[in-house]
C-alpha positions in Angstrom: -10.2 -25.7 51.4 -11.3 -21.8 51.6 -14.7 -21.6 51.6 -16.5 -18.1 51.2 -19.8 -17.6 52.6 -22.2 -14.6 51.4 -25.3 -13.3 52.9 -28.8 -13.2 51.2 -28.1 -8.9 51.9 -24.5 -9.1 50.5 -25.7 -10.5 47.8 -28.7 -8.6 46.7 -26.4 -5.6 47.6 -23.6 -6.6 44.9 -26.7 -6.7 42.2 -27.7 -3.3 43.1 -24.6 -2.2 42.5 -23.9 -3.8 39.1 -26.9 -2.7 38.1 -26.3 1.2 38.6 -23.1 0.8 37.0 -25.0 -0.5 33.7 -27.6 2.5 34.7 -24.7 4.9 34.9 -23.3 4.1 31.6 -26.6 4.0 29.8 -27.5 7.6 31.2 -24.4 8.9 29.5 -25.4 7.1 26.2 -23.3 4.2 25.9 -24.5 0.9 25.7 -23.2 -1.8 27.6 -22.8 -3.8 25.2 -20.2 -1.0 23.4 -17.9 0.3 26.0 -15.3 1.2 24.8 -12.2 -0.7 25.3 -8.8 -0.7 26.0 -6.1 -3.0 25.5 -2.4 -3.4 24.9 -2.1 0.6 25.9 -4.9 1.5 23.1 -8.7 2.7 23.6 -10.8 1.8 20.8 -14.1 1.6 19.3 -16.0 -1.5 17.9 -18.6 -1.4 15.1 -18.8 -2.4 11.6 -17.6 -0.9 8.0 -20.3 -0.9 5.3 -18.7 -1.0 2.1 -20.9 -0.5 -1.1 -19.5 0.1 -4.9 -22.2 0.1 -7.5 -23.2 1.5 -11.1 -26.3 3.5 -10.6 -27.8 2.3 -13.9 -27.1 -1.3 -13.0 -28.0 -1.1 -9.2 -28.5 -4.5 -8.1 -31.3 -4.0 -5.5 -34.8 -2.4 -6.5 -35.3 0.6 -8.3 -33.4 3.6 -7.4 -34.4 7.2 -7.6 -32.3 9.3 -9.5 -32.3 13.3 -8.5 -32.9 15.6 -11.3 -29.8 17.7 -12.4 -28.5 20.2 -10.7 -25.7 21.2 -8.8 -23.4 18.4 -8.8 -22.5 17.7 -4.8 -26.8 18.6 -4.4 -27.3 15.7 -6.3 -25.1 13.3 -4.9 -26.5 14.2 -1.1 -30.0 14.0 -2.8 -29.0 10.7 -4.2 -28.4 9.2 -0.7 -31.6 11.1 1.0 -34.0 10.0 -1.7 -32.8 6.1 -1.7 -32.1 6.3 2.0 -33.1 2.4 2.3 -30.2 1.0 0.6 -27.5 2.9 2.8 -26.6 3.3 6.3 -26.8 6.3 6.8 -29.0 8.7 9.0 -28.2 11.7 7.5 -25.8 11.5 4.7 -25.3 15.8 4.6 -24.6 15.8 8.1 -22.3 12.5 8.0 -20.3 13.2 5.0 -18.4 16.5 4.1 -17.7 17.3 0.6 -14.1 17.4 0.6 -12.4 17.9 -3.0 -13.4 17.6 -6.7 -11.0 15.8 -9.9 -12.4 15.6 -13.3 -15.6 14.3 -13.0 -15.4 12.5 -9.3 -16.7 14.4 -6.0 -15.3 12.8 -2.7 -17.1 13.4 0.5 -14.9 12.1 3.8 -17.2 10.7 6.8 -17.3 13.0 9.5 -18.0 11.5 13.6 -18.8 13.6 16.3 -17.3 16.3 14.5 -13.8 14.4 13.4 -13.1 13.4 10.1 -12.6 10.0 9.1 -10.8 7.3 6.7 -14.1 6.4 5.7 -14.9 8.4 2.1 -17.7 8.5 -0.3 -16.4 8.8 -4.2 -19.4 9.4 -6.8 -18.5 10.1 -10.4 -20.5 11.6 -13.0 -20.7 10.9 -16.4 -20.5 13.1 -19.8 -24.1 14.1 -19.6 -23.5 15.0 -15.7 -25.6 12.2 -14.9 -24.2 10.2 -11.5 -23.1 6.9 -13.1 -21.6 5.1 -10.1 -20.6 5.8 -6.6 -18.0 3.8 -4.3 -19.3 4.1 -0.3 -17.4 3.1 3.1 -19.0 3.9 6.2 -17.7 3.5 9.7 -20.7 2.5 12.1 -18.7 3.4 15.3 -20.0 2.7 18.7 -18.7 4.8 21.3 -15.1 6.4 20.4 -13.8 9.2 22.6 -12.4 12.2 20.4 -10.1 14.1 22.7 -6.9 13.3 21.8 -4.5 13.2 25.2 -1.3 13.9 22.6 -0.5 16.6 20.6 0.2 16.6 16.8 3.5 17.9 17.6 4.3 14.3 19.7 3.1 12.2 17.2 5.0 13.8 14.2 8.2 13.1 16.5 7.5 9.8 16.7 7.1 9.8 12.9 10.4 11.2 12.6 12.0 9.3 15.4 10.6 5.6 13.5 12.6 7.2 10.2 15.5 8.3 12.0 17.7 5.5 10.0 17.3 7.5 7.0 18.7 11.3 6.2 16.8 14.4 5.0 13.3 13.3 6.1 10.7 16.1 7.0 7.2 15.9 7.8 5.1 16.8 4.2 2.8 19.7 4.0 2.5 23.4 4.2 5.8 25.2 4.7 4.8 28.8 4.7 2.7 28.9 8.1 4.1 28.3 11.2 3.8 24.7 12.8 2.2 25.2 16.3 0.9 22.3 18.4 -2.3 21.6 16.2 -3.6 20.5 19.7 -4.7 23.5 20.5 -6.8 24.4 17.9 -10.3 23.8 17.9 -11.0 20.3 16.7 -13.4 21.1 14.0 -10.6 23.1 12.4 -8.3 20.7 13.1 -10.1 17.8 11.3 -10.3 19.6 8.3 -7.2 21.8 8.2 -5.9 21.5 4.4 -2.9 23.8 5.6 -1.4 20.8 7.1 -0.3 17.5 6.3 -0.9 16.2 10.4 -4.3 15.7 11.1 -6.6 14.0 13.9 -8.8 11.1 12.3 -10.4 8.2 12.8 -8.9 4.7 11.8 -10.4 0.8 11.0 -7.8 -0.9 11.8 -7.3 -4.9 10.2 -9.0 -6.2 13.3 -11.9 -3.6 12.6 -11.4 -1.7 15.4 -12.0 2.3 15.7 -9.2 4.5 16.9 -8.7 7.9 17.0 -5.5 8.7 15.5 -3.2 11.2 14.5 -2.5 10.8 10.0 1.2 12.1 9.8 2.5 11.8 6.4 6.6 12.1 6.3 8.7 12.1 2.7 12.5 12.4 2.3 13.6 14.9 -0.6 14.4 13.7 -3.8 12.7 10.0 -3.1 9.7 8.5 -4.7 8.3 7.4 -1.2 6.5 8.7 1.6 5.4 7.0 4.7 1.9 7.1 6.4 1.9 6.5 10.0 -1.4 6.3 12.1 -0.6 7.1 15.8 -2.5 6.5 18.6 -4.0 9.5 19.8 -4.1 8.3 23.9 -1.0 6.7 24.2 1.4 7.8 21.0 1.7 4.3 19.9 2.3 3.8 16.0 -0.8 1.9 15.2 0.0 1.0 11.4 2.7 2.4 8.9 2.5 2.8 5.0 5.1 3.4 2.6 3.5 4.8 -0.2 5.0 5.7 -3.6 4.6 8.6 -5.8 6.3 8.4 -9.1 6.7 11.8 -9.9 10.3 11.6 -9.8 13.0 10.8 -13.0 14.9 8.2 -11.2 13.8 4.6 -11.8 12.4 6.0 -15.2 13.0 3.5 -18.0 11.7 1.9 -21.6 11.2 -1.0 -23.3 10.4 -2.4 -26.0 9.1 -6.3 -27.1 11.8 -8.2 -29.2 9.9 -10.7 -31.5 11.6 -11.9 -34.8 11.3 -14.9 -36.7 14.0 -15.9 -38.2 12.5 -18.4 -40.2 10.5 -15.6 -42.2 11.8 -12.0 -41.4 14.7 -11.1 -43.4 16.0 -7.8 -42.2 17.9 -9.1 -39.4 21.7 -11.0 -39.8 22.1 -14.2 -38.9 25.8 -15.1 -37.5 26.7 -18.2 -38.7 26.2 -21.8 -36.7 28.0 -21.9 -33.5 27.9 -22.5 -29.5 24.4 -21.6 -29.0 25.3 -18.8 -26.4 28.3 -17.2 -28.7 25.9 -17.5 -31.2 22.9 -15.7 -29.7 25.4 -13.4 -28.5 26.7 -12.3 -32.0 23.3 -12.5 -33.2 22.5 -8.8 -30.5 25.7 -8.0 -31.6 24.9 -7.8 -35.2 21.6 -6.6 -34.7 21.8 -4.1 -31.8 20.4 -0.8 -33.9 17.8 -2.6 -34.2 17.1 -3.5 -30.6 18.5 0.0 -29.4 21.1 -2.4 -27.2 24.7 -1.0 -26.2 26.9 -3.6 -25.2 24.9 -7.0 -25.4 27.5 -9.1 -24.0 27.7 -7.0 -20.7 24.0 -6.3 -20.2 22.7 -9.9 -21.0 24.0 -13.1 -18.9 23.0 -16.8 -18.8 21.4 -17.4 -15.6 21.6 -21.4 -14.5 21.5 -24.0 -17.5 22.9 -22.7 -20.3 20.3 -24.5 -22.8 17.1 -26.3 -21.9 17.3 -29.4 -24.2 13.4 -30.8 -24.3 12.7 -27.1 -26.1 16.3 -25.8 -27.4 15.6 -22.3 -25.7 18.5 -20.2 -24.1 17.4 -18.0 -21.8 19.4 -14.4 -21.3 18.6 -12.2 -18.1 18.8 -8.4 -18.1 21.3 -6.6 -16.2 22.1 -3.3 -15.6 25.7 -2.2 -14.4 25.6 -5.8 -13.5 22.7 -5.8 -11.5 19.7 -8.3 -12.5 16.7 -6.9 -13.7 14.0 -9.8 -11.9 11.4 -11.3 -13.8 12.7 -10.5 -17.3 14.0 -12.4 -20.0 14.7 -12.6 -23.8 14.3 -16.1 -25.3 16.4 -17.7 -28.1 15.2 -20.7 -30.0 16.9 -23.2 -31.8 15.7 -25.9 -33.8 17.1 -29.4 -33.2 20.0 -29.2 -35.8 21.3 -25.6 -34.1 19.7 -23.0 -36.5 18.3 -19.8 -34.6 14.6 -20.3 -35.1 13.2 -17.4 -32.9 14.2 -14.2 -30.6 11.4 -13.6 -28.6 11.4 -10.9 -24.9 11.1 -7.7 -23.6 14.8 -4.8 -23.6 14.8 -2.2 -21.1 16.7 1.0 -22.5 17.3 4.4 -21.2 17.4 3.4 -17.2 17.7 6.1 -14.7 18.4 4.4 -11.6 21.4 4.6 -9.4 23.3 1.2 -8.7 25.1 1.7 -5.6 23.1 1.6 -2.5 22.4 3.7 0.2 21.3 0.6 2.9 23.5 -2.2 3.4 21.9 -5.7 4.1 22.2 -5.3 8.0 19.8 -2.2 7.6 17.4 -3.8 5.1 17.2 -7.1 7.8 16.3 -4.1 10.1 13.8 -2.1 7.8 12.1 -5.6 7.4 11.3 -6.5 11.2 10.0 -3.2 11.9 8.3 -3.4 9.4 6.9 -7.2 10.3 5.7 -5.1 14.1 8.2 -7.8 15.7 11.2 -9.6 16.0 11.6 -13.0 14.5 14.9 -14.8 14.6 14.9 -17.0 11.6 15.4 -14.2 9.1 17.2 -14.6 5.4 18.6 -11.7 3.8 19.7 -11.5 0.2 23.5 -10.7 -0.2 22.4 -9.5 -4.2 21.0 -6.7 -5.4 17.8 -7.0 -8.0 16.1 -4.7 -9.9 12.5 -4.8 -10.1 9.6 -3.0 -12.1 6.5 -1.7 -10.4 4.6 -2.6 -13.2 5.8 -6.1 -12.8 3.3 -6.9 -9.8 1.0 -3.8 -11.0 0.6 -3.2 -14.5 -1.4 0.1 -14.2 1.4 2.0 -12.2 3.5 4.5 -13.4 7.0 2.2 -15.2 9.5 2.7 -12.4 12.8 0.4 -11.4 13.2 0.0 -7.8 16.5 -0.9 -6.6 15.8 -4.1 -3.8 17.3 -6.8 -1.7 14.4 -9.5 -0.5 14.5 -10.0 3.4 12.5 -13.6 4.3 11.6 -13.4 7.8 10.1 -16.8 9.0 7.7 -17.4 12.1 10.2 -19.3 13.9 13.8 -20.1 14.1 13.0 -23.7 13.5 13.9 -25.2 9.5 11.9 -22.9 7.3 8.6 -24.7 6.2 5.1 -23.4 5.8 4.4 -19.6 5.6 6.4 -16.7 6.0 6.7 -13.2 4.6 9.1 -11.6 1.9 9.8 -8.0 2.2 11.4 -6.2 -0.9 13.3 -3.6 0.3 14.2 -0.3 -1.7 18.1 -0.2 -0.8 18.4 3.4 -2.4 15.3 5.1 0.0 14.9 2.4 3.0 11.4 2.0 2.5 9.3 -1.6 1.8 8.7 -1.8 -1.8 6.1 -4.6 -1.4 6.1 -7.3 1.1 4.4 -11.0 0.1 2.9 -13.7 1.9 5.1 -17.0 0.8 4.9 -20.5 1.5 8.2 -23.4 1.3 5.5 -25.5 -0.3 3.8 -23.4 -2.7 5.6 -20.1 -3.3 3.7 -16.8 -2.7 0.3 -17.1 -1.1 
């Protein structure tokens, strides 16, 4: 057995020296308790995120002050100085820039040690330009470096590199000045520079810690997607990557309308005679399709799985367009027990702008989907069939758009697939995520 022997001197010795390190870092501001750290070839800040969303009228905590009216962004600072108890900050005019005005919402972005942040402060007014509620996030960062050791110039080539699977990508902003190493400007301008898309922030990430990172934002012409990348600003590591969409575009545009007649009662629609309750239904769109602006019923509607469920005589027809399934729709038929059509009951999409041949094959959307997972996992299952799928489906309030997908599964091990695992849809006309889902074998999504 080594044994290691230490002298009363070599000891007290190694305690003066610890001690001055602590000294030395404290002189310079930083508490030992913050350093900063560094990990996995990443320096980082801890801290914590204050996030506050209220109704001034209906503030829950004591009695606020409200400012009297003036200029609109005076009295959102004054709102902050005056009730500076509630909120976290020191000095809300010297921590949060007024960055841009819509309708009747002001947005102020954090600013640290002279670098903007992700961190934003949104305070709308109402029509008596009163302020009727504000939405707050603020970053309280303990000790983040803010001199990037990259240039913007590397990290929008790694943006582009990441996207290199897909053609006619460019990174988005201003076109009409030159593109120079943004590096090299001073970082005050830098923060705030509207001429550019690239810009040095700082980042929470999901584990809540504070990097400093370049924002790149790329978009491919002619697609409703862009993609948000935060790189590392030491080390030129991708640190998180959003595909984002932006329906400004016609394709994926589409209507609808709600079928709902009751045979029973309404009268203007004809009624084939009795028959297979499939031919049946079937003659039934034919007959009627003015009415339910339909083209060719018996090539856009199919029978997915059991033709008729007995216990409620319903027959169930799936959307499809060229042949491609539109996912989670369907238009009802029900019969009473002696084979009448009782009631037509669903939703017809009409007018679809969306392309039906894709641009990614299933090897590339398998491909798209680990990247996208930050790993390789080798139990992966990849839909062979295409499926169409609404963004209003999972989202109601956006924009109605089709998105033309294949699902990639990608499970945590290679081992029979039980428990969770994620589902990515992937948009097989841009190569971009369209949503990804928790799942679970045992209980569907999570």
């Amino acid at each position: 057995m080594t044994r290691f022997a230490f002298s009363l001197t070599s000891i007290v010795v190694l305690i003066l020296a610890l001690i001055s390190v602590d000294n030395d870092i404290v002189a310079k501001g930083i508490n030992p308790k913050d350093r900063i750290k560094e990990q996995d070839k990443s320096v980082f800040g801890t801290g914590k995120v204050y996030t506050i969303s209220e109704s001034v009228k209906y503030y829950h905590t004591s009695a606020v002050i409200i400012p009297e009216k003036n200029d609109p962004i005076d009295m959102a600072y004054q709102f902050f100085e005056l009730n500076r108890g509630h909120f976290p900050m020191k000095n809300v005019r010297e921590e949060f820039r007024f960055t841009g005005r819509a309708e009747r919402k002001l947005t102020f972005k954090q600013v640290y040690k002279s670098v903007l942040t992700e961190a934003e402060l949104g305070v709308w007014f109402d029509d008596d330009d009163e302020i009727d509620r504000f939405e707050l996030t603020y970053y309280e960062i303990s000790a983040l470096p803010t001199s990037p050791k990259i240039g913007s110039g590397t990290a929008e080539r790694l943006a582009l590199k990441d996207l290199s699977y897909l053609k006619g990508v460019k990174i988005a902003g201003s076109q009409t000045l030159k593109k120079e190493n943004l590096s090299s400007k001073k970082l005050e301008d830098l923060s705030f520079a509207s001429d550019y898309s690239t810009r040095l922030t700082i980042w929470c990430s999901r584990e809540g810690n504070f990097h400093l990172v370049w924002a790149v934002c790329a978009q491919q012409e002619s697609s409703p997607y862009s993609w948000k990348f935060y790189i590392d600003a030491y080390y030129g590591r991708i640190l998180e990557k959003r595909d984002e969409i932006h329906p400004f575009l016609s394709v994926g545009t589409y209507k609808s309308q709600r079928i709902r007649a009751d045979l029973e009662e309404d009268t203007e629609y004809k009624i084939p005679p009795k028959d297979d309750p499939v031919e049946m239904a079937y003659r039934f769109f034919e007959l009627n399709k003015d009415s339910f602006l339909m083209n060719n019923p018996r090539n856009e509607l199919i029978v997915p799985g059991k033709v008729m469920d007995e216990k409620t005589k319903v027959v169930t027809f799936l959307q499809t367009h060229n042949g491609i399934p539109i996912w989670n729709n369907g238009i009802r038929v029900h019969f009473t027990p002696q084979g009448e059509m009782r009631i037509v009951d669903g939703v017809y999409f009409y007018d679809i702008s969306l392309p039906s041949t894709p641009t990614i094959d299933s090897a590339s959307a398998v491909k798209i989907a680990l990247q996208a997972m930050g790993s390789p996992h080798p139990k992966v299952l990849s839909a062979n069939k295409l499926m169409i799928v609404s963004s209003k489906t999972y989202h109601p309030n956006e924009a109605a758009r089709f998105h033309l997908v294949r699902i990639v599964a990608i499970f945590p091990d290679s081992a029979m697939p039980h428990g969770p695992y994620r589902q990515f849809y992937v948009d097989v006309l841009y190569g971009a995520i369209f949503r990804t889902f928790m799942m679970s074998t045992y209980w569907g999504r999570i």
